[in-house]
DODRENMI-608390 format. One record per residue (C-alpha): residue number from 0; residue in one letter; x, y, z. Coordinates in nm, 3 decimals. Layout:
  seq  type        X        Y        Z
  NUM     A        X        Y        Z
...
END
This chain:
  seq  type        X        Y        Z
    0     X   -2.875    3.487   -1.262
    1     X   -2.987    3.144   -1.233
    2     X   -2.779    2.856   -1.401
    3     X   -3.000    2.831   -1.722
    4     X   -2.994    3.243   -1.737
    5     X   -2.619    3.189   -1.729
    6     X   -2.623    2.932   -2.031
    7     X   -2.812    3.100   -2.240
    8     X   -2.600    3.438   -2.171
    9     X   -2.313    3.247   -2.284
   10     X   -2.485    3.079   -2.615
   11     X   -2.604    3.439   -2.707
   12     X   -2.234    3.595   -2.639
   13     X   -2.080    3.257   -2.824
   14     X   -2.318    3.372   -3.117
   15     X   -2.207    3.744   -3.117
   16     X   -1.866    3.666   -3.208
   17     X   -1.960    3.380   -3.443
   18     X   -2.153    3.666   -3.598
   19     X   -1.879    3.874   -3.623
   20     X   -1.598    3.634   -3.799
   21     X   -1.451    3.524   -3.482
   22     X   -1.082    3.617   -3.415
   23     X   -0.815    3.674   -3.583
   24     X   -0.480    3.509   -3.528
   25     X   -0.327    3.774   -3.352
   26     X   -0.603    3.776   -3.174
   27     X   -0.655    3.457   -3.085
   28     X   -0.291    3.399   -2.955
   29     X   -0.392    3.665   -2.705
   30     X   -0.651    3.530   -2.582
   31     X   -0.482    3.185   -2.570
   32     X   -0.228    3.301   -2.361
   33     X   -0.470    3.492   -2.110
   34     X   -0.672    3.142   -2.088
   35     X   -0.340    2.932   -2.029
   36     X   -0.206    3.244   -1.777
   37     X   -0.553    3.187   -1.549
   38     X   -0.583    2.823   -1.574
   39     X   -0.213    2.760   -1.491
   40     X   -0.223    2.991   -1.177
   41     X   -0.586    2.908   -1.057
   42     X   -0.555    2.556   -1.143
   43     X   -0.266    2.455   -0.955
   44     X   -0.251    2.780   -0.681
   45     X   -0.555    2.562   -0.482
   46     X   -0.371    2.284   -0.510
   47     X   -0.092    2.422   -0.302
   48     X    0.129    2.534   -0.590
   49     X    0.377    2.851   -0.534
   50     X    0.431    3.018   -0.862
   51     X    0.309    3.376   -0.915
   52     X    0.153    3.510   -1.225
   53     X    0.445    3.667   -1.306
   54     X    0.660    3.375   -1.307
   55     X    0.398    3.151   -1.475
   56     X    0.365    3.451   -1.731
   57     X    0.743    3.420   -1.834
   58     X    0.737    3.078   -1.820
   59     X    0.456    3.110   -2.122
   60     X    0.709    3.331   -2.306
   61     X    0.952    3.057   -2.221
   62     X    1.153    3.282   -2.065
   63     X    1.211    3.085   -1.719
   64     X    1.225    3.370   -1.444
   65     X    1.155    3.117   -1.159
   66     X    1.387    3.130   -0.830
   67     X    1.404    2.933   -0.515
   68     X    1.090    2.748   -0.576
   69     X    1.019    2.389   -0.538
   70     X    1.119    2.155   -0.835
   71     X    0.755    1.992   -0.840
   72     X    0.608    2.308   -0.832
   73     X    0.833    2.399   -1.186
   74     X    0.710    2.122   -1.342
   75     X    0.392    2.063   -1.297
   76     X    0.282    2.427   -1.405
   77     X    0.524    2.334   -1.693
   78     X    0.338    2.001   -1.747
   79     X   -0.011    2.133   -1.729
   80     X    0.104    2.430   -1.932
   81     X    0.177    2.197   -2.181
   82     X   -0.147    2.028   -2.230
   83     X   -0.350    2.366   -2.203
   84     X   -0.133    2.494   -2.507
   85     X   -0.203    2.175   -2.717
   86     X   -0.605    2.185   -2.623
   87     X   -0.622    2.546   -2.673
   88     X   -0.400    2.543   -2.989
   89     X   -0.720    2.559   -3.221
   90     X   -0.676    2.216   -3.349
   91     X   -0.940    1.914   -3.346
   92     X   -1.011    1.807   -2.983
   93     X   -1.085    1.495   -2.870
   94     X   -1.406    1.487   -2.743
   95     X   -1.474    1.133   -2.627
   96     X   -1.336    0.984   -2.324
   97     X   -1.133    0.654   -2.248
   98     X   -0.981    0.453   -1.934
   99     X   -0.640    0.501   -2.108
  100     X   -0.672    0.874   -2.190
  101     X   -0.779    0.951   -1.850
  102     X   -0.462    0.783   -1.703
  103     X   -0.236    0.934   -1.953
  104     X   -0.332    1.234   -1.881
  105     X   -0.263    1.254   -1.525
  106     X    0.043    1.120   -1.590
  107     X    0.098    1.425   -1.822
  108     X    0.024    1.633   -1.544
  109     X    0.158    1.481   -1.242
  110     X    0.519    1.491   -1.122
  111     X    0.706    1.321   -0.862
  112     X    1.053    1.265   -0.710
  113     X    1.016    0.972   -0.485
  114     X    1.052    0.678   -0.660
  115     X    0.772    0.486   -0.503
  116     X    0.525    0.764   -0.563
  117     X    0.632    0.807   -0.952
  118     X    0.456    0.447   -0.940
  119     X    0.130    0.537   -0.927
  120     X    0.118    0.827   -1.159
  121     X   -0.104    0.701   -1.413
  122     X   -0.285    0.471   -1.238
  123     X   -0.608    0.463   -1.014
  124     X   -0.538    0.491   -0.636
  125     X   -0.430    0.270   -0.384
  126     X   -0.533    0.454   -0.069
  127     X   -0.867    0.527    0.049
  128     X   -0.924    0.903    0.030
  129     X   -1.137    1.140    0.173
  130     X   -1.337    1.499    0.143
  131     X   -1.334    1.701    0.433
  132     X   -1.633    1.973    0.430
  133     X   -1.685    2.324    0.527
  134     X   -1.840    2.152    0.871
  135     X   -1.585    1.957    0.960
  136     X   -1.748    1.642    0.783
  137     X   -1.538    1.349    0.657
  138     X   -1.719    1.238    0.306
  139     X   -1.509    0.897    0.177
  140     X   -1.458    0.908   -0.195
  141     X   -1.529    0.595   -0.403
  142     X   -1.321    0.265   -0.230
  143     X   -1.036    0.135   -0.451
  144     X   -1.214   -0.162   -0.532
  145     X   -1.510    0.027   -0.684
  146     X   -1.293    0.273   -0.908
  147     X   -1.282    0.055   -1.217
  148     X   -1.622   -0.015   -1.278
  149     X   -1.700    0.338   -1.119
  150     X   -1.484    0.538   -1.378
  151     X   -1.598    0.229   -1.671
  152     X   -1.957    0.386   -1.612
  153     X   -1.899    0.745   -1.571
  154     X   -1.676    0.739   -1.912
  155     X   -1.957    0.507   -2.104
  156     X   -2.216    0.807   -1.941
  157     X   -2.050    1.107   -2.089
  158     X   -1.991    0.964   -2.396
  159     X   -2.306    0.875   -2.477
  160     X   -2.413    1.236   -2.382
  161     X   -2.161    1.375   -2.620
  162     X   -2.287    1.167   -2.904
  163     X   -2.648    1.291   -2.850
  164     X   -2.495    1.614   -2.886
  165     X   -2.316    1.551   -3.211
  166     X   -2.594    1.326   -3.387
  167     X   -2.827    1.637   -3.306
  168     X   -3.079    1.439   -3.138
  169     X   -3.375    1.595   -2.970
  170     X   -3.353    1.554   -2.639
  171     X   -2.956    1.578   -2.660
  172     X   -2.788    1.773   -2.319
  173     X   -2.625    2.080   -2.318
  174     X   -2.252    2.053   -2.372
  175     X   -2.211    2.292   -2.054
  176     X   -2.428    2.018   -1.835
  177     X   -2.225    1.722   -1.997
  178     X   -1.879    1.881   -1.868
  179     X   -2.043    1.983   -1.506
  180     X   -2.195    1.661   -1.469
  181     X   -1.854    1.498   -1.575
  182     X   -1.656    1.729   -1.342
  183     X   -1.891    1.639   -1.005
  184     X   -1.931    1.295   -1.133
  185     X   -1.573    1.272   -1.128
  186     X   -1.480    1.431   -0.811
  187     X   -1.715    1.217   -0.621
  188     X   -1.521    0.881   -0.726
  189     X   -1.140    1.097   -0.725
  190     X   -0.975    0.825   -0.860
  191     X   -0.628    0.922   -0.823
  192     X   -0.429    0.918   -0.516
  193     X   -0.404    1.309   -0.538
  194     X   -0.459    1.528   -0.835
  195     X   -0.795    1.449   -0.927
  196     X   -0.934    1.834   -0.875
  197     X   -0.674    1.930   -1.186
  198     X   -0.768    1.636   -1.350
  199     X   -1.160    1.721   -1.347
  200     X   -1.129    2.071   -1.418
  201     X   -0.905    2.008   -1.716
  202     X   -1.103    1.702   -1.856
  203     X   -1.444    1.941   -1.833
  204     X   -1.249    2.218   -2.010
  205     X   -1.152    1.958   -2.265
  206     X   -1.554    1.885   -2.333
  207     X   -1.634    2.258   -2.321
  208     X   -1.339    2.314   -2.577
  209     X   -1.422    2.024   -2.825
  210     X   -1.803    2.191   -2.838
  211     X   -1.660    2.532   -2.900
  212     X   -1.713    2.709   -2.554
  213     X   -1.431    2.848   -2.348
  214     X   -1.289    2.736   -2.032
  215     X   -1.327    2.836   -1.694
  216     X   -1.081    2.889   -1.355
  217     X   -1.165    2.941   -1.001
  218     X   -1.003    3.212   -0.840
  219     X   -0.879    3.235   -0.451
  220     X   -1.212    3.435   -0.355
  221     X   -1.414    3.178   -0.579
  222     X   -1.290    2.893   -0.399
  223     X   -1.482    2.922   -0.087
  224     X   -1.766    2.930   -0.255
  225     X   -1.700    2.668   -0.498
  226     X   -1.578    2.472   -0.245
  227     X   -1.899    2.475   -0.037
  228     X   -2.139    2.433   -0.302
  229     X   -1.929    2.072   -0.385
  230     X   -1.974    1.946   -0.039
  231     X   -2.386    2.028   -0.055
  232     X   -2.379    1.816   -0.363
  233     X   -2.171    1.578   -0.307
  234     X   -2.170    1.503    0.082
  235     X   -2.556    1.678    0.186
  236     X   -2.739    1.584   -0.101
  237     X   -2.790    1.880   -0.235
  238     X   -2.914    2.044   -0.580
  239     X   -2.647    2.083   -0.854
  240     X   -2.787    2.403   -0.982
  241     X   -2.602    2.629   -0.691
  242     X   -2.256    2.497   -0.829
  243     X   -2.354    2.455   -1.176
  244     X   -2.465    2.850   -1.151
  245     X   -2.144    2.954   -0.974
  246     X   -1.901    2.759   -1.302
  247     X   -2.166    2.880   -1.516
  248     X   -2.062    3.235   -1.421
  249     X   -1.671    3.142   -1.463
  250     X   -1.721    2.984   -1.792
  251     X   -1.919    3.302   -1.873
  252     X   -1.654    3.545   -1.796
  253     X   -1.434    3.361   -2.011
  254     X   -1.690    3.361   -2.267
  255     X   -1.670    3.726   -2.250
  256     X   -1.297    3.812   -2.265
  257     X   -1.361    3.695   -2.624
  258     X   -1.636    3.985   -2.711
  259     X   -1.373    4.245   -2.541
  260     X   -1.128    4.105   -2.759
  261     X   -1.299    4.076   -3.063
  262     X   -1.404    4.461   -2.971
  263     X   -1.057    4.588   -2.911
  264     X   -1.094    4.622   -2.557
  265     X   -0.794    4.458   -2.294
  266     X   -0.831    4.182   -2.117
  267     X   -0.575    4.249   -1.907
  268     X   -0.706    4.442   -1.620
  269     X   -0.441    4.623   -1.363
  270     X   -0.334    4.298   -1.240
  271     X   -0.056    4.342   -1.033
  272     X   -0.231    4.537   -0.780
  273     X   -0.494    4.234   -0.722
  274     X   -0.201    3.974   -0.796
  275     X   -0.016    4.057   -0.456
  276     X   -0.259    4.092   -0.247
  277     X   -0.382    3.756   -0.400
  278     X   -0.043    3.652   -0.302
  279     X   -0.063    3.777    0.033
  280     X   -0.296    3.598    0.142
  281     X   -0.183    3.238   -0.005
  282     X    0.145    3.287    0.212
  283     X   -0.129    3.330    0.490
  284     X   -0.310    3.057    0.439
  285     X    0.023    2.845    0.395
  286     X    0.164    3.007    0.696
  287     X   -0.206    2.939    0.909
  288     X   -0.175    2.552    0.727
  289     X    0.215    2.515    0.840
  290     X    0.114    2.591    1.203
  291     X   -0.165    2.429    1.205
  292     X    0.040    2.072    1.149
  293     X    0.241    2.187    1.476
  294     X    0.215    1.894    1.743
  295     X   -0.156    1.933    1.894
  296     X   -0.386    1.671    2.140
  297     X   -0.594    1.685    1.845
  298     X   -0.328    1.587    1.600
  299     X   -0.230    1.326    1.789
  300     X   -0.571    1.157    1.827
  301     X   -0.591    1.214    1.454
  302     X   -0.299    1.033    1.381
  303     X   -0.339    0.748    1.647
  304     X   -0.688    0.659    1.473
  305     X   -0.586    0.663    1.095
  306     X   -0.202    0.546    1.132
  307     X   -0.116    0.405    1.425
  308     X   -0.383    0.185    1.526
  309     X   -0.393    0.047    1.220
  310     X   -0.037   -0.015    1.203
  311     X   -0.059   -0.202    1.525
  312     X   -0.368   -0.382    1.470
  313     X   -0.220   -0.496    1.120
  314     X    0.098   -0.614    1.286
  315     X    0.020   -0.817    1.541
  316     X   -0.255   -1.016    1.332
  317     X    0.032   -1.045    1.117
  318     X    0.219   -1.161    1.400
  319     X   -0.073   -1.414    1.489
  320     X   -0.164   -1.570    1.182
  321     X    0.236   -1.597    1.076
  322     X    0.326   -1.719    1.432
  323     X    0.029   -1.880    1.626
  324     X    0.082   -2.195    1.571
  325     X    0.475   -2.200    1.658
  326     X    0.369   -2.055    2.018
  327     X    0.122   -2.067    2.332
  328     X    0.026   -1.723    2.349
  329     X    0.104   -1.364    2.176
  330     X    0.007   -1.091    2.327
  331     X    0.033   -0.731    2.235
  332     X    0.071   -0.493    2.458
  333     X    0.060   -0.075    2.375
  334     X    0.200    0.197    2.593
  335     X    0.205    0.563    2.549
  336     X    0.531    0.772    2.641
  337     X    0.484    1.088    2.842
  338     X    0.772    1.295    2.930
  339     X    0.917    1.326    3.327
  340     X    0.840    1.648    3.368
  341     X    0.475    1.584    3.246
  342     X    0.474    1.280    3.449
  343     X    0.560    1.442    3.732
  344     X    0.323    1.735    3.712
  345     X    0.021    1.477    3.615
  346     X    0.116    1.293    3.986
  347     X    0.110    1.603    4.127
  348     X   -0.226    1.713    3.990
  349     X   -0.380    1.364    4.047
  350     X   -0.287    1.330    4.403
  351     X   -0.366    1.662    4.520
  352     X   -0.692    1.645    4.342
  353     X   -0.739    1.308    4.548
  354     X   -0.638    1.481    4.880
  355     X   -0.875    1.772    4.792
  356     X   -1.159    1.515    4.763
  357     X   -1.080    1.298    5.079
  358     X   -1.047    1.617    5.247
  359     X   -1.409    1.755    5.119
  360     X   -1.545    1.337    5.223
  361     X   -1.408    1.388    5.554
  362     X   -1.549    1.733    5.627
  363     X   -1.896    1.627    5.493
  364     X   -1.857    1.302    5.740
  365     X   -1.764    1.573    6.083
  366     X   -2.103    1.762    5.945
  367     X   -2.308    1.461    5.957
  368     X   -2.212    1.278    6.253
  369     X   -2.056    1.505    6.531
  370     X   -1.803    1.334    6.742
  371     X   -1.789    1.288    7.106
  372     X   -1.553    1.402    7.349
  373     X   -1.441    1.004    7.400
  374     X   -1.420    0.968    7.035
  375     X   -1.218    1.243    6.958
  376     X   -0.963    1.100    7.181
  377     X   -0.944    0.775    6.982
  378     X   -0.931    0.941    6.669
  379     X   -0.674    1.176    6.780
  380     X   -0.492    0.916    6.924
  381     X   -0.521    0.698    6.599
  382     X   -0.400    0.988    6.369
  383     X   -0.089    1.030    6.467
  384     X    0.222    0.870    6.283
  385     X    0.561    0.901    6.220
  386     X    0.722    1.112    5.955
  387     X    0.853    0.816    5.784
  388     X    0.526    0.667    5.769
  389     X    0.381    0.942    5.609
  390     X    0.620    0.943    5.363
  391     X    0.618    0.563    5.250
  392     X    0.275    0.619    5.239
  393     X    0.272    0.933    5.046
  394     X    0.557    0.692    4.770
  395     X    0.317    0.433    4.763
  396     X    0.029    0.672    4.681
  397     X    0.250    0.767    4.403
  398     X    0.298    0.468    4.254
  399     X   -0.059    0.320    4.274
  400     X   -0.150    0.665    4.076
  401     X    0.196    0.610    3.835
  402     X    0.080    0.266    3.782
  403     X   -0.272    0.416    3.689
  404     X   -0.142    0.648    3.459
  405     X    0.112    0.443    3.255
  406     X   -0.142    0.185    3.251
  407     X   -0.148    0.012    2.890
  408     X   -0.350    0.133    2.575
  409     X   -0.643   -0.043    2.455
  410     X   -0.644    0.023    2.101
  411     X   -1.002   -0.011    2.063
  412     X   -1.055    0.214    2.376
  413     X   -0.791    0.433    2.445
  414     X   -0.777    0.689    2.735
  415     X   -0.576    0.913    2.646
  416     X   -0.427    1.266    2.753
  417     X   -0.281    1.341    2.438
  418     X   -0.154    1.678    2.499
  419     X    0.130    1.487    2.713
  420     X    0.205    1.209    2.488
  421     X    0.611    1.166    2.337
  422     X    0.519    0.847    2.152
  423     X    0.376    0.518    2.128
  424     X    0.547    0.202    2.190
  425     X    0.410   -0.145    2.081
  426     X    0.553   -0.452    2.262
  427     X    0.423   -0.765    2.102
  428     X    0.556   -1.075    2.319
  429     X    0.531   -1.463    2.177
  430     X    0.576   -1.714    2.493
  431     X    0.573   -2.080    2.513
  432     X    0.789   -2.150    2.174
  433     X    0.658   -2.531    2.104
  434     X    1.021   -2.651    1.933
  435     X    1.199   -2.624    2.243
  436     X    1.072   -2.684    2.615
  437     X    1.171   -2.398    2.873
  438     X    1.249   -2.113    2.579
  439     X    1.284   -1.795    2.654
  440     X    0.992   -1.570    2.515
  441     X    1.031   -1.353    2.244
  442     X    0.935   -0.989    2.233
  443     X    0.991   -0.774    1.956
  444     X    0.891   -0.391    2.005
  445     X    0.804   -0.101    1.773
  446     X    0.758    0.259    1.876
  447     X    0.616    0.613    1.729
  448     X    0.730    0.908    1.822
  449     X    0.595    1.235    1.811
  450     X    0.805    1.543    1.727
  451     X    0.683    1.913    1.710
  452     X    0.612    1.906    1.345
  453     X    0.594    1.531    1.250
  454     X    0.555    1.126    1.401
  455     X    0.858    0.889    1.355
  456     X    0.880    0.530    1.321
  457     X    1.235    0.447    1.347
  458     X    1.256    0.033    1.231
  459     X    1.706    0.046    1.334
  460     X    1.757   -0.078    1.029
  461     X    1.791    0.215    0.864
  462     X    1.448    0.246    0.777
  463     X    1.266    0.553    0.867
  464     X    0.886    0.665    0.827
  465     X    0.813    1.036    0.941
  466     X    0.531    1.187    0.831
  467     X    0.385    1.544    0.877
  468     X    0.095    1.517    1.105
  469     X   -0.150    1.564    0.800
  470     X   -0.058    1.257    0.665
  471     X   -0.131    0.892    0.689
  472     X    0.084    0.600    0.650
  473     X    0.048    0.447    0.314
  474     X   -0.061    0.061    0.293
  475     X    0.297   -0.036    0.156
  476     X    0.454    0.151    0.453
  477     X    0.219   -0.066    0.728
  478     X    0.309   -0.379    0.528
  479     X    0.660   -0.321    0.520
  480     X    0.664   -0.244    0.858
  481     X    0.500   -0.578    0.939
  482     X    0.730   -0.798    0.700
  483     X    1.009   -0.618    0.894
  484     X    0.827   -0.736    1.211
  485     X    0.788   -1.084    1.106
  486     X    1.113   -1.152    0.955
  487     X    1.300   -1.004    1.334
  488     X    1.054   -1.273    1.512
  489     X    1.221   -1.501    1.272
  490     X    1.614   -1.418    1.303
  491     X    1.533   -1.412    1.738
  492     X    1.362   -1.791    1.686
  493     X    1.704   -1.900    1.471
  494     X    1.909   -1.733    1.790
  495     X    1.715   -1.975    2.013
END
């Protein structure tokens, strides 16, 4: 069916059971709790959350049947439990959008533990983020300076859509095009530093609610689909109807769970059969995403271009503009680790690699010119050296090539054999201190390292930043890390 086959499906179905009286209570709590049971699990399951149906179900009954799973993961399917049961409660539902009921709501939904992160619950983002596609495509989300006035117009938008709707005026939207527009609308600015895919698909239930239509949930095999059909729109400029047709369909199943009701027939199909083997394959696809953070060249390269670069670069302009008139020169000056063994083998592979090649020069040069008896002689005579000879010369080979291969980073052109790398360090040395003639320069180092599951920046202060290899230093982290920076420059000029 095409997307406008799938609307007017759901309008006829919608006017069956208006037909019919609607539901009764009993009836209706049913239903209510199937609704909150699929929206709970779907919801938050693609947003990494662990809880099975079963547990969700009992935590519905509010009978908590929940064991060794993570705290977040408790109470956020708690949380959004809670708001599902309030819009779905059969009450009046607000309809209309605000700034303030947008942020409220995440921070309904959202839960944290770190203290620093509990900060920006509530609030638009901080941090850039980013979509990436089906093809391997990075698509940037709205920039936090745009969000404001990005969200101010996408709110002022909808509403005005919503009150065509409710003055009846001719040329008034569908209420199913008003929430789908909202939802890609939405997603396409992500305002929030992470949650905004529950956010979106709760806020365009909330509009399909309010204008008496029932909500819909994306299931594991929906996803990919779903998921795909976002990117075309939002990333390859592609038609809406695709997605619209594939939430159409979601919202239409829902749609008709309330004919089966209203008819007597379950709702509950033999779930537990499907439930595992949905469960299956979301320890899969956690297990696949664990390893898949394991210590990798391509991890590595990821992380050096979106964390550690920018550390770097951000510290020693700090450095600079904090420092550069106090001293002649500062100079950074970046270094990658690579472990002996490594080391050792890369030598090894280098200069053989060079012998093989002065080997293949030299028998190309006996081709082309063929020596003569006399010359032979010479050469002969010319070629022979001592052993000790041929082993200074075989340590000084070494070295040129060591010296070649620990050579410094560029940072805006780094060649680098990431596969081998331990860490990063970043020496950053101020010479020529103007208070006092003949001073000693300063130098003040900072270094990454990489583990097999996570980077480490250790400040010996007590300070610590890992991170899994999925994940970017945060702008407060690279400013702390500078201020730390600047105020050790500061205690080493008070030692002079």
């Amino acid at each position: 069916m095409t997307y406008t086959e799938v609307k007017i499906k759901i309008d006829n179905l919608q006017q069956q059971v208006e037909a019919l009286g609607g539901l009764n209570s009993e009836q209706f709590v049913t239903l209510s709790e199937k609704y909150r049971l699929e929206c709970n699990y779907y919801s938050n399951g693609t947003e990494g959350n662990t809880l099975t149906k079963e547990e969700i179900r009992s935590m519905i009954a509010g009978m908590v049947n929940v064991e060794n799973k993570p705290l977040r993961d408790l109470m956020e399917i708690k949380k959004h439990d809670e708001v599902l049961k309030d819009m779905l409660g059969g009450g009046l539902v607000e309809v209309h959008l605000s700034e303030k009921y947008i942020k409220e709501l995440h921070a309904k939904l959202m839960y944290e533990e770190d203290a620093e992160k509990k900060l920006t619950i509530g609030q638009w983002k901080q941090s850039p983020n980013e979509m990436v596609t089906y093809k391997g495509d990075k698509y940037p989300y709205t920039g936090v300076a745009e969000v404001k006035a990005e969200m101010k117009e996408l709110i002022n938008r909808t509403n005005e859509a919503i009150d065509y709707i409710l003055k009846g005026k001719k040329y008034a939207p569908h209420p199913i095009d008003v929430a789908l527009n909202f939802h890609v609308d939405f997603l396409k600015i992500s305002p929030f530093d992470r949650g905004n895919r529950v956010i979106a698909r709760m806020l365009s239930n909330q509009i399909l609610i309010a204008f008496v239509y029932t909500p819909f949930w994306i299931t594991d095999k929906e996803n990919k689909a779903y998921e795909q059909y976002l990117a075309d729109v939002l990333c390859y400029e592609g038609a809406k109807d695709d997605l619209f047709g594939h939430i159409g369909q979601q919202i239409l199943r829902s749609q008709q769970m309330v004919v089966d009701i209203q008819e007597g027939k379950s709702i509950e199909e033999s779930e537990k059969f499907y439930n595992q083997i949905e469960m299956l394959k979301r320890q899969l696809k956690a297990k696949e995403e664990e390893q898949s953070k394991v210590k990798s060249a391509a991890w590595l390269e990821s992380v050096f271009i979106h964390s550690i670069r920018p550390l770097f670069t951000e510290v020693e302009n700090n450095v600079k503009d904090s420092f550069g008139d106090l001293f002649d020169e500062i100079i950074g000056q970046y270094t990658l680790d690579v472990s002996e063994e490594e080391l050792e083998e890369l030598l090894s592979d280098t200069i053989e690699h060079q012998e093989e090649e002065s080997i293949t020069n030299e028998e190309q040069a006996v081709e082309e010119e063929p020596m003569t008896s006399e010359e032979e002689v010479v050469v002969e005579e010319e070629s022979v050296a001592t052993e000790e000879e041929i082993n200074e010369d075989e340590v000084s080979e070494e070295d040129e090539v060591g010296e070649e291969i620990s050579n410094e980073i560029d940072l805006d052109n780094p060649s680098i054999v990431w596969n081998r790398a331990e860490g990063i360090q970043s020496i950053i040395r101020l010479d020529g201190f103007k208070l006092i003639e003949g001073a000693e320069a300063i130098e003040v180092g900072l270094a990454c390292v990489f583990t097999e599951l996570t980077y480490v920046i250790d400040l010996g202060n007590g300070t610590v930043f890992e991170k899994e290899y999925d994940q970017q230093l945060e702008t407060q982290d690279i400013k702390a890390i500078s201020d730390y920076t600047c105020e050790l420059i500061v205690k080493k000029i008070n030692e002079i």
